[in-house]
C-alpha positions as CSV (number, residue, x, y, z in Angstrom):
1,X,8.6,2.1,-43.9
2,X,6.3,3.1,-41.0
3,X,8.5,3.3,-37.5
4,X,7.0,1.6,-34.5
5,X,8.7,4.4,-32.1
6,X,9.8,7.5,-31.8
7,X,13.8,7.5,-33.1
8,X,15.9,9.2,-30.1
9,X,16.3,13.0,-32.1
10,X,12.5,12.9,-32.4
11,X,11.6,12.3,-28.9
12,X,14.6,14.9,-27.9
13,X,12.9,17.5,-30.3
14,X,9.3,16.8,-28.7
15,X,10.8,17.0,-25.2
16,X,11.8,20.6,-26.5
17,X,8.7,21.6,-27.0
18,X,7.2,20.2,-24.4
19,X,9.6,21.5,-22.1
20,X,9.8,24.9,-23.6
21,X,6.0,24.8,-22.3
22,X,6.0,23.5,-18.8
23,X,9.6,24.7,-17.9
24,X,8.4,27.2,-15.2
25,X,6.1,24.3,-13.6
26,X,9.3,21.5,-13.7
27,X,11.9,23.8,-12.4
28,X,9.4,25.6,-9.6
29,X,8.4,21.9,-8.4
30,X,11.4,19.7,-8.9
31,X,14.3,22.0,-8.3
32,X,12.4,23.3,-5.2
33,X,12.0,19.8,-4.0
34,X,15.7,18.4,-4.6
35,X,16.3,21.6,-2.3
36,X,14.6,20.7,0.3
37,X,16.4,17.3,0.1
38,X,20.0,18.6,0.2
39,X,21.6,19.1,3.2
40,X,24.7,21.1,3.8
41,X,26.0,17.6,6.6
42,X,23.0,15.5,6.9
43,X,20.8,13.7,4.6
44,X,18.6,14.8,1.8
45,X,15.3,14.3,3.7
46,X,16.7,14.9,7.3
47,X,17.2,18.6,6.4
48,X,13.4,19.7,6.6
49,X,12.3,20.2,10.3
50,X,8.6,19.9,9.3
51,X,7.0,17.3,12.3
52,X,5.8,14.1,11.4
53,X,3.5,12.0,13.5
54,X,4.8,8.2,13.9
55,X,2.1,6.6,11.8
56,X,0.8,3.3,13.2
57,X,-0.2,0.9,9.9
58,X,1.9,0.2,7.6
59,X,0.1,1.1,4.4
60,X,-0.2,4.3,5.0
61,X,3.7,4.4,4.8
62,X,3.3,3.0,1.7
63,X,0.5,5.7,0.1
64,X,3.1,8.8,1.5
65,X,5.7,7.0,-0.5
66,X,3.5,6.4,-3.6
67,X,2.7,10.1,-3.5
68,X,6.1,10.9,-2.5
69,X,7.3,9.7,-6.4
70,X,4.6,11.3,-7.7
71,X,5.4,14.5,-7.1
72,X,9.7,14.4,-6.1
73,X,10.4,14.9,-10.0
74,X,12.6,12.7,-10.8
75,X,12.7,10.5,-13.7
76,X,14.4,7.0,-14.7
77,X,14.7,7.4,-18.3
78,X,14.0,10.0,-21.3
79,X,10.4,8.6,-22.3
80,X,9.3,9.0,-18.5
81,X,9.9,12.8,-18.7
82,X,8.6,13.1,-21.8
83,X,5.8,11.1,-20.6
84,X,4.7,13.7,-17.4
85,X,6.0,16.5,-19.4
86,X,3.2,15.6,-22.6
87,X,0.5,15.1,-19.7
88,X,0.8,18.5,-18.0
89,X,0.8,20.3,-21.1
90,X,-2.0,22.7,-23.0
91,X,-1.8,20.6,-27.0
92,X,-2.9,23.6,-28.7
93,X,0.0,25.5,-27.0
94,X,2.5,22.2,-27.7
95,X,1.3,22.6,-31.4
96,X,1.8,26.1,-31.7
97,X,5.2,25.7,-30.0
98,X,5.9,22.5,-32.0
99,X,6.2,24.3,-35.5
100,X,8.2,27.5,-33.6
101,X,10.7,24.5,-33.1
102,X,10.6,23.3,-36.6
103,X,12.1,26.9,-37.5
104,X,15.3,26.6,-35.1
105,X,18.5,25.8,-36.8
106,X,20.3,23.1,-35.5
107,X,22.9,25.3,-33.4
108,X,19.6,26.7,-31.4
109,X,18.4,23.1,-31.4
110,X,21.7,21.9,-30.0
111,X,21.2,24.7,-27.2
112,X,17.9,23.8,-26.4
113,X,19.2,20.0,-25.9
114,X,21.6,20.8,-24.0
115,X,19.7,22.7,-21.6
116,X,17.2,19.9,-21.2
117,X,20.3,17.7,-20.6
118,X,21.4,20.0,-17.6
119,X,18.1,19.9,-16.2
120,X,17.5,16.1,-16.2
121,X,20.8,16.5,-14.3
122,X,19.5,18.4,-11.6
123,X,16.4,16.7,-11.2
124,X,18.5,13.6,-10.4
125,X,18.1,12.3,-6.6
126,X,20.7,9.9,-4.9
127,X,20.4,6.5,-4.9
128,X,18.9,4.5,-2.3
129,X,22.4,3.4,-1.3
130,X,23.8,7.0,-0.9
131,X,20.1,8.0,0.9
132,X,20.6,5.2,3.3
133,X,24.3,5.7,4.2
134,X,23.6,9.6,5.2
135,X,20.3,8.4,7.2
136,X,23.1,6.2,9.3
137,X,25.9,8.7,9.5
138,X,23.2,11.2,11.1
139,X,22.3,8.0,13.9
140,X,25.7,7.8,14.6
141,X,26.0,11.9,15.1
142,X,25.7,12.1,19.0
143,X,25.2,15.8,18.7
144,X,21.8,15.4,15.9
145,X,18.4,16.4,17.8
146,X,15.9,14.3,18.6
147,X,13.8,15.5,15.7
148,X,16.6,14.8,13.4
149,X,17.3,11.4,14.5
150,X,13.6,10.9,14.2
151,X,13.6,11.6,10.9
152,X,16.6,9.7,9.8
153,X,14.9,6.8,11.2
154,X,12.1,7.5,9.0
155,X,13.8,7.4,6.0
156,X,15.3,4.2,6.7
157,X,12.1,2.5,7.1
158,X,10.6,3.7,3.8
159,X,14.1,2.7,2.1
160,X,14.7,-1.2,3.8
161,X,11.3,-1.7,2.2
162,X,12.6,-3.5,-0.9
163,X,14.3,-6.4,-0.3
164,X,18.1,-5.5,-1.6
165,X,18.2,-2.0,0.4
166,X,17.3,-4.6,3.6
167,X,19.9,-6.9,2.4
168,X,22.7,-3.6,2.3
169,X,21.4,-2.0,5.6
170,X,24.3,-4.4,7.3
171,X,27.4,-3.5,4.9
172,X,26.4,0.1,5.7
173,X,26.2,-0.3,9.8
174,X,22.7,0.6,9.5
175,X,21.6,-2.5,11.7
176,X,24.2,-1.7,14.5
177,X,23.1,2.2,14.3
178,X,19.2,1.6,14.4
179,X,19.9,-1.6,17.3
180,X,21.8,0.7,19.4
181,X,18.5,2.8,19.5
182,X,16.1,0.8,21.1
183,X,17.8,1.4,24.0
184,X,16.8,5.5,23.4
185,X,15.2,7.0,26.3
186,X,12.1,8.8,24.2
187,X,9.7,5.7,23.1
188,X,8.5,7.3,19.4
189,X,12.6,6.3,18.7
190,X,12.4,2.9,20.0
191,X,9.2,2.4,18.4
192,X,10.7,3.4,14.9
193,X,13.8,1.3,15.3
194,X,11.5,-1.8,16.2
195,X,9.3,-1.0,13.4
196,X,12.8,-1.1,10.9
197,X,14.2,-4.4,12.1
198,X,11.1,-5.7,11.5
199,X,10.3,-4.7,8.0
200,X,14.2,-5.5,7.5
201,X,13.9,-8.9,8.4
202,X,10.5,-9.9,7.6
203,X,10.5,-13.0,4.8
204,X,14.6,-12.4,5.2
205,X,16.1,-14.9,6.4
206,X,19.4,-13.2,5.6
207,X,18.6,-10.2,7.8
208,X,17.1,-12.1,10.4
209,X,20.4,-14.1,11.1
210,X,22.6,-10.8,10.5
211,X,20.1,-9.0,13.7
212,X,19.6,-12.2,15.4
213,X,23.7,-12.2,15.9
214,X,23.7,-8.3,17.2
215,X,21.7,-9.9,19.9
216,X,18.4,-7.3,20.1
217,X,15.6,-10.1,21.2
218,X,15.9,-9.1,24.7
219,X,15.7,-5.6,24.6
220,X,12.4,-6.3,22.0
221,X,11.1,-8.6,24.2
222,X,11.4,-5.9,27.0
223,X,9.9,-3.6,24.9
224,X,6.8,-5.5,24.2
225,X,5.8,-5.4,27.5
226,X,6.1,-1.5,27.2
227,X,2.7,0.5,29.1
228,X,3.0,2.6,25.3
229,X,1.4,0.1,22.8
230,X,3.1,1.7,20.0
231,X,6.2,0.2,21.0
232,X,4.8,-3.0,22.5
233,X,3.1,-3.5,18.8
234,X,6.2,-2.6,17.0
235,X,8.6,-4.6,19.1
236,X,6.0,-7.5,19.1
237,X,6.2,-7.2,14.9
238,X,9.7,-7.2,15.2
239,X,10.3,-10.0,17.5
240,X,7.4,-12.1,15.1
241,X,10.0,-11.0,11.6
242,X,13.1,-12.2,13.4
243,X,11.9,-15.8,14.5
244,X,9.3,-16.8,12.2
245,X,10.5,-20.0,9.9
246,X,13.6,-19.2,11.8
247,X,14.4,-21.6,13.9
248,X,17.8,-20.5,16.0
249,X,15.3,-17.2,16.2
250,X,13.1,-19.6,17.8
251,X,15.4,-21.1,20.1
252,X,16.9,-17.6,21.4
253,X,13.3,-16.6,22.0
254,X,12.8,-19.4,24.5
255,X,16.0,-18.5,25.7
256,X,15.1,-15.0,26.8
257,X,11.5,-15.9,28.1
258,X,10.0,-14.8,25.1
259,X,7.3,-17.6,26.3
260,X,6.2,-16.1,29.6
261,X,5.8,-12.6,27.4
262,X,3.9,-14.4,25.0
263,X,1.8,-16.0,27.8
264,X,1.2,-12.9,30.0
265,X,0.1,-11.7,26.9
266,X,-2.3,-13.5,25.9
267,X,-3.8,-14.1,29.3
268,X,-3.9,-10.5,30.0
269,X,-7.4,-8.9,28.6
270,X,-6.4,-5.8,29.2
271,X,-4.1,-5.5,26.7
272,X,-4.6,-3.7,23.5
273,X,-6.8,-6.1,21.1
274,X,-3.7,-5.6,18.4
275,X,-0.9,-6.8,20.5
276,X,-2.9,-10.3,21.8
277,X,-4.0,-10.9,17.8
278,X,-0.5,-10.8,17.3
279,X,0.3,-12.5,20.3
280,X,-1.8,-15.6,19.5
281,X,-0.6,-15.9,16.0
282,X,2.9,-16.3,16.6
283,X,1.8,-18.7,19.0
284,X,-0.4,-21.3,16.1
285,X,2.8,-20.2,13.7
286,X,5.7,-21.6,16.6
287,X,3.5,-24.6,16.8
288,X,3.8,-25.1,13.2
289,X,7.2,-24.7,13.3
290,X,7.3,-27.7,16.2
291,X,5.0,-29.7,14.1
292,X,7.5,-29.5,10.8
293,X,10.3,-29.8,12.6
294,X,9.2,-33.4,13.4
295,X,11.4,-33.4,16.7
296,X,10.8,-36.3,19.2
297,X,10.5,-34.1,21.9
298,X,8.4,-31.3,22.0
299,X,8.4,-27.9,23.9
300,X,6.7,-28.3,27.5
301,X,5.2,-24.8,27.1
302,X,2.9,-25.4,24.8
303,X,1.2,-28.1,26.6
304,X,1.1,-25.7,30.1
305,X,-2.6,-25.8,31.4
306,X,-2.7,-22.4,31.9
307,X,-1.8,-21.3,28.3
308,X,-3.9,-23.7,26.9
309,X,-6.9,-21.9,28.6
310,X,-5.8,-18.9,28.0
311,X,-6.0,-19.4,24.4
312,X,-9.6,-21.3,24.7
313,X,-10.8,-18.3,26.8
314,X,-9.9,-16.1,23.4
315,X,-11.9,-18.1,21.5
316,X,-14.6,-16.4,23.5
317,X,-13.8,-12.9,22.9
318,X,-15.8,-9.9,20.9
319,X,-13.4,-9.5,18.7
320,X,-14.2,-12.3,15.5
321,X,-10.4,-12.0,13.8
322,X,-9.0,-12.7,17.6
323,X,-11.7,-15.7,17.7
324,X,-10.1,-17.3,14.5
325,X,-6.4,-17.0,15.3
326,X,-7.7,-18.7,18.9
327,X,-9.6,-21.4,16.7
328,X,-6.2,-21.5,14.5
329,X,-4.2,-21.6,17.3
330,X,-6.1,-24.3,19.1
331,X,-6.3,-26.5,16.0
332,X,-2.0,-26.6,15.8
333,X,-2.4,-27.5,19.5
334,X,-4.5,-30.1,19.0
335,X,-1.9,-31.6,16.4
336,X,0.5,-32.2,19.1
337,X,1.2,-35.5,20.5
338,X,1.5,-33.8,24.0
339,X,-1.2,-32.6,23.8
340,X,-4.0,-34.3,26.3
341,X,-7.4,-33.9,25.0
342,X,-9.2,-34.7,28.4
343,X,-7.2,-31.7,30.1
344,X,-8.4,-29.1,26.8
345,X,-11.8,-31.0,28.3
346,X,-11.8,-30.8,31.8
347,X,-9.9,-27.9,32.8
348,X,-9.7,-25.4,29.8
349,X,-13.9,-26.4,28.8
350,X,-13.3,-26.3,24.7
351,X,-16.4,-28.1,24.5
352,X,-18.1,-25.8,25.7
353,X,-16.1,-23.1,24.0
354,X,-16.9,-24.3,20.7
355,X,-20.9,-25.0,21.1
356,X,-20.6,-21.1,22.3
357,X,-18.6,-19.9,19.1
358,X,-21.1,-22.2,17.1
359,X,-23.8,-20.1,18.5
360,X,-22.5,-16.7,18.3
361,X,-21.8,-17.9,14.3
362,X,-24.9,-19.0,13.7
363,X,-26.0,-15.5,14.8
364,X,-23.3,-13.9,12.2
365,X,-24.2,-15.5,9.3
366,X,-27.6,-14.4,9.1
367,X,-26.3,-11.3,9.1
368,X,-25.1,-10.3,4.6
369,X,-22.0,-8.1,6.2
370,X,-20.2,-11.1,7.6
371,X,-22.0,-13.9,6.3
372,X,-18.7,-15.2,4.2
373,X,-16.6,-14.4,6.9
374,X,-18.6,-16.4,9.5
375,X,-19.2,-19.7,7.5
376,X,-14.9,-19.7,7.1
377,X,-14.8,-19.7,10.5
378,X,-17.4,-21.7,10.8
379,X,-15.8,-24.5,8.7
380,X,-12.6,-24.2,11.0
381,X,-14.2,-24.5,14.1
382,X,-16.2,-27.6,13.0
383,X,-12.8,-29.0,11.7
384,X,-11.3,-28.1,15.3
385,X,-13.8,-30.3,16.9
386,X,-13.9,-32.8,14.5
387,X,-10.1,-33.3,15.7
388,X,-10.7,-32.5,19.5
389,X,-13.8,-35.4,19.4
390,X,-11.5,-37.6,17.4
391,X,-8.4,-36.8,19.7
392,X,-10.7,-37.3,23.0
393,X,-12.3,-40.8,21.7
394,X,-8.5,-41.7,21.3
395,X,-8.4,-41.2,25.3
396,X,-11.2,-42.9,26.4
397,X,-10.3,-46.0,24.1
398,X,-6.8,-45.7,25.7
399,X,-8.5,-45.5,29.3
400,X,-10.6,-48.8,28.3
401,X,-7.9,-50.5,27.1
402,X,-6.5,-50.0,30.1
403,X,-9.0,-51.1,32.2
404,X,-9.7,-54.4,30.2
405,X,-5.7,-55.5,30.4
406,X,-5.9,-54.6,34.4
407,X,-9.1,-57.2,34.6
408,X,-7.3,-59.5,32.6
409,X,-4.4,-59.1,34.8
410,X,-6.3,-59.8,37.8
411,X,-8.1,-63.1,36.4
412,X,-4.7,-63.9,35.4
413,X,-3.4,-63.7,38.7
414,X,-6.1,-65.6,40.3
415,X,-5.1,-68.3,38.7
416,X,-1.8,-68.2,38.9
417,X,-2.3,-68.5,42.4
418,X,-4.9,-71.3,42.4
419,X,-2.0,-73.2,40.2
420,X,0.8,-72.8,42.5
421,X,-1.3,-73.6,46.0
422,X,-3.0,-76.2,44.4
């Protein structure tokens, strides 16, 4: 009967061949590469000295790694070697070599087995675990050079990526080691160990709590106001991981003046265009969190004047993806019951705001590169307004309500009087 597979002994004989092939090519790459990844004290990717420059998006982390695998030679099973080793191999030369194999007796084919068994032993790499626990014992060398620590910081941000090497970093001391260096004098090492705590903790709330009780928000928030926006963005992503859906993250931020950070922030046009996107999204996403917390009282700071028109003013900026988050923002602001819709009126001028942003829309969909774009924000902004109108009626019914029981009053008191000096 037909097999569906390959049994074991045939794929061991084909990896022979194949093998015998593309030996020099396998050994030369992958032996040359687990070299350069073994240290004599520190860890397998510390040892190179080769300079890296701090790269600023995250994705591009993400491609280095994806090539990284490609090319580091290591293999999780038998059919994924025999898998690269068939696609870098000549088949006319695999035949010919195929039926020299057929002629081996089974001591030679035993040899040849066990050779390929040796070498899929070499090509193995350390786990993620093992990789992780050298990156920390090289933080917690005093004597490693800059360049060194730099690099073990590296690896630890490629490795916390997935979700149970974040969940270990703790067990090892990783999160005490890579803490105890944002308070390193050089900035590209702060900026790293930001950048870790917040790709740790980001969607954790495991790792959030486990940071949030080493106590780091004040040196982040400190951070964040850094002159280098490298480390203001990274500590700012950081700081957004920790305390988002979190909310004793939320409560410490308030505790250290992460508020009046947040505020200078966004009030601050000077700052880079990154950091205030940023900025006003974790503000809309801590007014969510006030919203769904369904507390009786809620947070003064979101309903100070000059935040509130600092976030309108947004709404009038160049940049279309800060607009939205304002527009976003504003909307969650508008949800609050403390929120006065004749102040967003008189002193902060969202009417005005929004017939402008309708304009500058208008504009924008005409044009084919952003026409989807601007008719979604287009349908937001009407939606804020349909709020802020419907929030601001509220007001003025309130005011004539007002009005009408004070005349009543008054009529009433007239005759009251009349009554008792009649």
């Amino acid at each position: 009967m037909e097999r569906r597979s390959m049994s074991i002994s045939a794929k061991v004989t084909m990896l022979v061949v194949v093998l015998t092939m593309t030996i020099g090519f396998a050994l030369g790459l992958s032996l040359g590469l687990v070299e350069q990844r073994v240290n004599k004290t520190a860890s397998p990717w510390s040892s190179s000295k080769a300079d890296r420059k701090l790269e600023t998006d995250d994705d591009l982390w993400e491609e280095e790694m994806e090539e990284k695998n490609h090319i580091d030679g290591g293999f999780s099973s038998l059919d994924g070697m025999l898998q690269w080793a068939i696609g870098h191999s000549d088949p006319e030369k695999l035949e010919e070599a195929a039926l020299g194999i057929q002629q081996l007796s089974p001591e030679e084919l035993k040899q040849r087995q066990t050779e390929i068994k040796e070498l899929m032993e070499k090509l193995k790499t350390p786990s993620d675990a093992k990789l992780m626990q050298i990156a920390i014992d090289d933080l917690n060398n005093a004597s490693l050079s800059l360049e060194d620590r730099h690099r073990a910081l590296q690896e630890l941000l490629i490795l916390v990526e997935p979700i149970d090497n974040a969940n270990d970093l703790h067990k090892l001391g990783g999160l005490i080691a890579v803490i105890r260096e944002l308070n390193n004098p050089n900035p590209e090492i702060r900026t790293i160990s930001a950048w870790i705590l917040g790709k740790a903790s980001q969607n954790n709330p495991l790792v959030q709590n486990q940071i949030l009780e080493l106590g780091p928000l004040a040196n982040l928030i400190e951070m964040a106001r850094s002159n280098f926006t490298e480390e203001a963005t990274k500590a700012f992503y950081a700081l957004s991981a920790l305390i988002r859906n979190n909310i004793k993250g939320q409560e410490l931020f308030f505790l250290e003046a992460g508020d009046v950070m947040l505020q200078n922030i966004l009030s601050n046009s000077s700052i880079d265009i990154r950091l205030r996107r940023k900025s006003v999204f974790l503000l809309a996403d801590l007014i969510e969190s006030q919203l769904d917390s369904r507390v009786d009282t809620e947070l003064l700071f979101f309903s100070n004047h000059s935040l509130l028109k600092s976030v309108v003013n947004l709404m009038a900026s160049d940049d279309i993806d800060l607009q939205e988050k304002a527009l976003y923002a504003v909307k969650n602001l508008l949800m609050l019951r403390s929120i006065d819709a004749q102040v967003l009126k008189d002193v902060c001028e969202l009417d005005m705001a929004l017939r402008k942003m309708r304009h500058q829309l208008q504009k924008l969909i005409l044009d084919d590169k952003f026409n989807d774009y601007a008719l979604d924000v287009e349908n937001l902004r009407r939606e804020v307004e349909l709020i802020f109108l419907g929030k601001l009626e509220k007001v003025i019914e309130n005011i004539l309500d007002v009005g009408d029981a004070l005349r009543n009053f008054g009529l009433f008191g007239c005759s009251c009087y009349s009554w008792l000096y009649s």
